[in-house]
Structures are given as structure tokens and as C-alpha cells.
N, C-alpha and C positions, 0 to 999 in steps of 0.2 A: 762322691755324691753325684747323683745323676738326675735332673730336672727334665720331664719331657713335657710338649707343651702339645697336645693335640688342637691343631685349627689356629689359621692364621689370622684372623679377621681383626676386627677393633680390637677386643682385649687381648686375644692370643698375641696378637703382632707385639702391643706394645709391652703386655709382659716381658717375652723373649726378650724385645730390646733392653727393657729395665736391670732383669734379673743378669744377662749378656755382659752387661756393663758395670753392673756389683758385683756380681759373682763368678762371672764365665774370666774375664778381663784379667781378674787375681789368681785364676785356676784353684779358684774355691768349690767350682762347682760345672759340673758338664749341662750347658744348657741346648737341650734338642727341639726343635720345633719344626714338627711335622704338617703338613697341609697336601691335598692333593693337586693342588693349581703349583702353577709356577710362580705366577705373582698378587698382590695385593690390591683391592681394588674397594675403597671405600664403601658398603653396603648400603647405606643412605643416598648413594648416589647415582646407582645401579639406574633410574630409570632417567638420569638423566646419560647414562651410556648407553639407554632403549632409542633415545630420539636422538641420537647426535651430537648434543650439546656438549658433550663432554668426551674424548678420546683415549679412554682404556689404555689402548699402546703407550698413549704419554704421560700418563698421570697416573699410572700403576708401579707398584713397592714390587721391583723382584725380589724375590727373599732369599735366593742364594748371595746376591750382591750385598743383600743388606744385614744377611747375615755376616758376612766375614767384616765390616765395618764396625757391629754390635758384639764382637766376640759372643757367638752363638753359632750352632749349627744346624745348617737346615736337610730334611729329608723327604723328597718327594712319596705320599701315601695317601690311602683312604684308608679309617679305621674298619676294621668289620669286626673282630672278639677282644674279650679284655680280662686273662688269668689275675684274679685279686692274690691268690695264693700263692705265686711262683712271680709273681708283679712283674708282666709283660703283655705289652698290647699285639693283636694281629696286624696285618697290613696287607692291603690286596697287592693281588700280582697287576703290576704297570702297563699298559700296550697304549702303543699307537693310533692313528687316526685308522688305519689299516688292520689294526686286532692285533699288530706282532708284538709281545711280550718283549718289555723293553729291560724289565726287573720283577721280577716272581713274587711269590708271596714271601713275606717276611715276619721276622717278630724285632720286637723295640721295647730293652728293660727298662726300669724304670729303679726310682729309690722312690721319689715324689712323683705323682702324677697329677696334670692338668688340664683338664676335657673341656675346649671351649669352642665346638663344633657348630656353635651357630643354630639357625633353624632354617624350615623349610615352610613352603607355601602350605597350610591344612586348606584341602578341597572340604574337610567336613560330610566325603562319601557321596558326594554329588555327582549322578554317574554321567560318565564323559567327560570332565573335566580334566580329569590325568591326560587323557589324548587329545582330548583337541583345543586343550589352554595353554598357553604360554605364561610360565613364572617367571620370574626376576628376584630369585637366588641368587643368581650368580653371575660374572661374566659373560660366558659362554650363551647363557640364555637370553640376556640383554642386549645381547651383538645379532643373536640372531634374529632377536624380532629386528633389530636395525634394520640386515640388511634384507629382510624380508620388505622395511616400509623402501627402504631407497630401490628396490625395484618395481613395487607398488606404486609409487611416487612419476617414478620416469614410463611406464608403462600409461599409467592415468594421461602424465600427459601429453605422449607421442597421442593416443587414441582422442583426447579434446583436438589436437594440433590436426588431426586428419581426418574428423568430424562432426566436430564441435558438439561432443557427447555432453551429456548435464551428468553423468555420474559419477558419483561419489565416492572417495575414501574414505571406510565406514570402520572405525576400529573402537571396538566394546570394553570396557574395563569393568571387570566383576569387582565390587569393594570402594569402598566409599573412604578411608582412610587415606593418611597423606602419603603413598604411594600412588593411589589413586589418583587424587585430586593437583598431584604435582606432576605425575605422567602426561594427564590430560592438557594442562598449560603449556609442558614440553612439546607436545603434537605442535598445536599453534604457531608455537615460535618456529620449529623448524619447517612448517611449508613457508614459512614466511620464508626465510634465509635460503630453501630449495627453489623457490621464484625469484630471488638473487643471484643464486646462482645459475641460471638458465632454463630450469622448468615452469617459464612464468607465462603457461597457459592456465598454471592450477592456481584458481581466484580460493577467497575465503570459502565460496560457497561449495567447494569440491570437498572440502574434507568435512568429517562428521566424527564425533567425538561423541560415547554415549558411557555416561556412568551408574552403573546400577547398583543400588546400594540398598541391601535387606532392610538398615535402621532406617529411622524418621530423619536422621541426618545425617551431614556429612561431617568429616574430624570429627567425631565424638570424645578425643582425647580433648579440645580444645572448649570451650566455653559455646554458648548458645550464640551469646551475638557473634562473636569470629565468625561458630561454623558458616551463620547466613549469611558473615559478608562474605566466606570463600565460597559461599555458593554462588552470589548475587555475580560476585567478579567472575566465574567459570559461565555464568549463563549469559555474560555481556560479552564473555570471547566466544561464545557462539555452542558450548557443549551442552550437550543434548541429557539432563541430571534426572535419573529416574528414582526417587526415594520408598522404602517399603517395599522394595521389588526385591523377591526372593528367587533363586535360578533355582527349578527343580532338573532339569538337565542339559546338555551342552548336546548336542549332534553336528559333528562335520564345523559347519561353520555358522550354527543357529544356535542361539539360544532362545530355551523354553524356560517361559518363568511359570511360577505355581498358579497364579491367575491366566494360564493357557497361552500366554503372548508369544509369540516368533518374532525373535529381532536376528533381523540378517546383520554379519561382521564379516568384513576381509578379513580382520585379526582379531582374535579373543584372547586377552590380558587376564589373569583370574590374580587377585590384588586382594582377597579377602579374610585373611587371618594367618596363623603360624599357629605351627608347634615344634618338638624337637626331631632332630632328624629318625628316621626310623630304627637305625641301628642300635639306639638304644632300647629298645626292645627286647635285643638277645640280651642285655646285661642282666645275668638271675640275682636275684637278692640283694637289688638297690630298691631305695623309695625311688617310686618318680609320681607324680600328678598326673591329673586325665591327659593334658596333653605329652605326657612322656617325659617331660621335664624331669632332671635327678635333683632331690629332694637333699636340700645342704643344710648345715647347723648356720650358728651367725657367726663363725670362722670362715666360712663357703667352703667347706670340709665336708663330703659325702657324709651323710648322716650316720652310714653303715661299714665307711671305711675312712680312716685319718688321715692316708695316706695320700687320697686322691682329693682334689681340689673340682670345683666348677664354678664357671663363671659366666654371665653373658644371658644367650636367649634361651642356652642349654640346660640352664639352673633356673631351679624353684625354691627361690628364697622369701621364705614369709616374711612383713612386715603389717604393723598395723596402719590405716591412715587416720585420715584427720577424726573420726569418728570414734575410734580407736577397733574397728572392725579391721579381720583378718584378710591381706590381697594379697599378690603377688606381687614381686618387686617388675615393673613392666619390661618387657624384650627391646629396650633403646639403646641404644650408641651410648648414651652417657652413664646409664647400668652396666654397659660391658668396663665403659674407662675404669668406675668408680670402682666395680668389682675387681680388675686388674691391679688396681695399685692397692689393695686390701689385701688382695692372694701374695702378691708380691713381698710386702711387708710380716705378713705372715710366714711367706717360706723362709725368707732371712730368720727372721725370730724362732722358727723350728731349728736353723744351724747353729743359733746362739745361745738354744735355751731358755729364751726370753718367752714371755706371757703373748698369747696371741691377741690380735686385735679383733674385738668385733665389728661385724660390717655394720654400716650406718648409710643405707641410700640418702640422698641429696634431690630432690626434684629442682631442677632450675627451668623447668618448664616447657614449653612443647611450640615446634613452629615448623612452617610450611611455607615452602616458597611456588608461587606459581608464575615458573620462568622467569624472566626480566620484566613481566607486565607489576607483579606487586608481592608481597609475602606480607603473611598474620602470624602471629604467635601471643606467647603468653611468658612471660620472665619473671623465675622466681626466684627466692633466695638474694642476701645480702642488700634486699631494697629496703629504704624507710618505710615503703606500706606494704612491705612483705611480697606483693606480684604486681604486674604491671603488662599491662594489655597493648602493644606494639605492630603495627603493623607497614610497609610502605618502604623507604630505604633503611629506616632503621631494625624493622624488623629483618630485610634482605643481607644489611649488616652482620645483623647476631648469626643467623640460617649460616654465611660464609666465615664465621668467627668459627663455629663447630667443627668446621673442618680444618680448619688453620688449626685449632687445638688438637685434634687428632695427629697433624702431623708435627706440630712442636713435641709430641708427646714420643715420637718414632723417630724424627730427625733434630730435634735441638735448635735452639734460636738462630745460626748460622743457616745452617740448611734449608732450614724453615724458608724466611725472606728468600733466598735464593732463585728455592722455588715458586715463592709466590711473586716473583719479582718476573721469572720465567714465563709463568702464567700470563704475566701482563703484557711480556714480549708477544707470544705467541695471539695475540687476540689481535695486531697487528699484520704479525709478518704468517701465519697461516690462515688457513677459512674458517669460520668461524662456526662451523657443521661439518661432522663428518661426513664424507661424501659417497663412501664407498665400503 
């Protein structure tokens, strides 16, 4: 029996690991799990690897490592085609920073298959924005706005240092959600720490922080009063919040909003929605939703094939809410967990012949951290009044509780502390910004 698990992310990782360690461990079952990165790099966190605050190299899952640990195997790929009838997916040819073909194109069979390929930035067709925005997908993309700011940064202020310029570090973020709204705190904190560490001609008033956001407000996931206190707090750090403002096009380094406005940016951030990655487009004769998403029963079983499973930002799994009206189950970190250990349990139960389990999302509620100055949310589930409105350290609390469950969930109580014990070293004995 052969398990392949497409995309490494939240749920992909931590399946591999689960199914690795029930199934792979007994040689019950071959478990493969394919990704095109080399390593793992929490997706909720991504824009604190945009500003610094947080160090990629150290605090990333390599998955060939962490494969041979979780009895699983890993295979460096990008999906491109998917035979349902001969059940074997495509795999691009491999190359270097330099184009040279490292590993060719390939195929990878399958018995079970699992598609948890994550999403990608939706521009929504707003022309310019593919070329001259910057997403936060991925690693690679959040490194390089990095080191785009820390040359920004030392540039600004060698040129204050040698003529005491008044201008600005002006960087735009399209979207008003908590990518958004927790990028823009991130800015903050790291000029702060970049005038600690020796660029301290750049005062508060050199940088500019401008967030545009088509709704009436900001976090729209979170309650009315949150959203205004996370706005009150982002307009007290000094960011510059434009509400209703809808971008009709991006040019070079301008945006044009639909009410005709030009807002000049060093850097344009586009932070405004998702959908699923493109490739699932070639897939002929699956459901998927406007946004692309693949259309699962309440197995998370492809609606049009039993064989293949989805989970995550990539699956479009109906749920009623509180109304009892039709949504989606939301593209979160804790949709991908909750999907993960239901696909999991499920695949077991397919080798044992057992009854599958339906899925049953969990909302425990939604929060936002904006850097070390404050964080808001909302906690639901297992409370005596059912939700509970949080903000300040203990909502900073829950925010780093999330991720601590992510990694309990991939490395196990031991590991776990280890590295959060790690963590705490390093906030000593390294800088406390990436520098370079």
C-alpha cells in the first residue's frame, strides 16, 4: 500500500508524520510525501520571516531529516498532471538557481492519494499586480522582501547620515486582513531593533506604513470592536490605514486606486485574498468552486474520486454556520490540523475496513498578533460562555500557543520543549533581527 502525500505545509507535514509513525514505522504502508522546498516553514508566519523577526534557517522543518525520524519518505517535486485512471501524479523537472536540471520530470504512483497543496495570493485580475507585488506564499518570497527592506533600510540611512534627508521608507500593503495588519506591526518593531543595531539615524518618522483595504474594516474574521481596537493600536504605531480603498491597478511602484489616487511605495505587499494554486485547473473532471478549490464529500474524499483525499486551503468543504446557511470551511492553520487528523484516521480505517469518520470543523476562533506591542482575538469552543474576547498577553499567549501545537503535533512533547526552550536561548545569545 502506498500513501503519497502532495505538499508539505500544516496538514501535509503533520499527516506524513502521523500516518509515518502508524503506518510507515510497521511497514504497513509506504508513506511518501512530496513538496517542492526543501524545508518547512510555518505559513502563519511567513510575514514575520518578511521583517526579520523570525529566522527561516532556524526555525524551519527539513523534511528529508524529519522524514527519516517519522518513518516516511520524502521527494523533492512540483505537482503539474494527475492520471486518476492509471493513479500516478506528474512531477516537474528539478533545476537550479542557474536553470541546470538537477532531476527530470517524473511520475509518483500512488494507491491513496493526498492533495494538500496549500494556496496562493488571488490578485483577483488586477492588472499589475502579478509584476509588481510581492506575496508571501512562501519562503523564498518573504526572504526577499526581507532583504530587499534591510538594504532599503541601510541605504535610507547612510543617505539621512550624509544629509540629513527627511525621506521616507514607504512600504504599501494591499489587504486589510491579519497578514496585513500583523506585517504592518512587524515593520515597526524591526526599525526599532535596526536603530539598535546601528542604523539609528532612521527615527519613527522615516518609515511609513500604508494599509489599503477595499472593506469598511479591518480583520473582518474578528468582531467589530477587536477590528477598531486593531486599528486604533496600528494608528497609534503610526500606520498610515486607508479603509474602502479599492486598487484598480499597480504600475512599477504606484498604486492607482479606483477613486484615481497614486500612492507612491518603495515596496508593494498585495495581502488580499487566496485561492488554490493554479494547477488545479488542468485537473479535467473534478468539482472545484470559483476559487478552484477541489470539491470533497464529509470524508475529505474528492467528490468524483475515493481514492484521493484533500485537505487544507486546497479543499472545498461545505459546512453550515450558525444560521444554518451554506460557507466554506475557512483556508486556516487550524482547518488544515483538524482536516489532517480526519484524513488520517480515515486512511487507517480504509486499511482496516472500518466506517469512515466524517469531518466535523471546530472554530476555536481567530487572532492576531501585532508584534510584541499587543495581540486581539477571539477564543471559542470549550468556554462556559461559549467565546471570549482576549486581547493583550494573553491573547499574545494563545497567538504562540498555535504554534507550539503545530509543532507538538510534528515533533512530540520532548522535541517540542526542547525547542521552545531553544527559542528562548537564542533570544539571548543571537540578534534578535535578522540582519542580512
Amino acid at each position: 500500500m502506498k500513501i503519497v502525500i502532495v505538499g508539505g505545509g500544516a496538514g501535509g507535514l503533520e499527516l506524513a508524520t502521523t500516518l509515518g509513525k502508524k503506518l510507515g514505522r510497521k511497514k504497513r504502508a509506504e508513506i511518501v510525501l512530496v513538496d517542492r522546498n526543501h524545508t518547512h516553514v510555518w505559513k502563519p508566519l511567513l510575514h514575520e520571516v518578511a521583517s526579520g523577526s523570525l529566522d527561516a534557517d532556524m526555525d524551519s522543518v527539513n523534511y528529508r531529516a524529519h522524514a527519516h525520524k517519522s518513518a516516511f519518505s520524502f521527494k523533492l517535486g512540483s505537482l503539474t498532471g494527475l492520471n486518476r485512471d492509471e493513479k500516478y501524479i506528474d512531477l516537474a523537472p528539478m533545476c537550479d538557481e542557474d536553470g541546470n536540471e538537477i532531476m527530470p520530470a517524473r511520475t509518483e504512483c500512488y494507491d491513496y492519494l493526498v492533495l494538500a497543496i496549500g494556496s496562493v495570493s488571488n490578485d483577483f485580475s488586477v492588472p499589475g499586480v502579478a509584476d509588481n507585488c510581492i506575496f508571501l506564499d512562501r519562503p523564498d518570497q518573504a526572504l526577499l522582501f526581507h532583504r530587499r527592506l534591510v538594504n532599503q533600510f541601510i541605504g535610507l540611512n547612510s543617505e539621512i547620515a550624509r544629509t540629513s534627508s527627511e525621506r521616507t521608507l514607504h512600504i504599501a500593503i494591499i489587504g486589510g486582513g491579519a497578514t496585513g495588519v500583523e506585517l504592518s506591526a512587524e515593520l515597526f518593531k524591526a526599525r526599532e531593533w535596526f536603530a539598535s543595531y546601528g542604523l539609528n539615524h532612521i527615527g519613527k518618522q522615516h518609515l511609513k506604513v500604508s494599509i489599503i483595504e477595499a472593506g469598511p474594516s479591518l480583520v473582518p474574521a474578528l468582531s467589530e470592536r477587536i477590528s477598531q481596537a486593531v486599528a486604533a493600536e496600528l494608528l497609534n504605531l503610526g500606520v498610515n490605514v486607508c479603509l474602502s480603498t479599492s486598487v484598480a491597478n499597480v504600475t512599477g511602484n504606484t498604486i492607482i486606486t479606483s477613486a484615481g489616487e497614486r500612492i507612491e511605495a518603495d515596496q508593494i505587499v498585495w495581502a488580499a485574498g487566496v485561492k488554490a494554486p493554479e494547477v488545479l485547473r488542468k485537473f479535467e473532471g473534478l468539482e472545484k468552486n470559483r476559487i478552484d478549490q477541489l470539491r470533497v464529500n464529509e470524508f475529505l474524499q474528492l467528490s468524483k474520486d475515493r481514492n484521493i483525499f484533500a485537505l487544507g486551503d486546497c479543499a472545498a468543504c461545505a459546512i453550515k454556520n450558525e444560521q444554518g446557511e451554506d460557507r466554506w470551511v475557512p483556508p486556516r492553520a487550524q482547518s488544515a490540523h483538524q482536516m489532517a487528523s480526519t484524513v488520517g484516521m480515515n486512511i487507517m480505517n480504509l486499511l482496516e475496513n472500518k466506517p469512515l469518520k466524517a469531518f466535523k470543523y471546530q472554530d476555536y476562533g481567530s487572532l492576531v498578533s501585532l508584534s510584541h506591542y499587543t495581540a486581539f482575538g477571539k477564543l471559542m469552543g470549550g468556554l462556559a460562555m461559549g467565546s471570549m474576547n482576549v486581547e493583550g498577553r494573553l491573547a499574545r499567549l494563545a497567538y504562540v500557543s498555535l504554534y507550539r501545537m503545530h509543532q507538538l503535533a510534528i515533533h512530540g512533547w520532548y522535541r517540542t520543549l526542547l525547542v521552545a526552550l531553544a527559542s528562548k536561548i537564542n533570544h539571548f545569545i543571537r540578534p534578535r533581527l535578522k540582519l542580512h
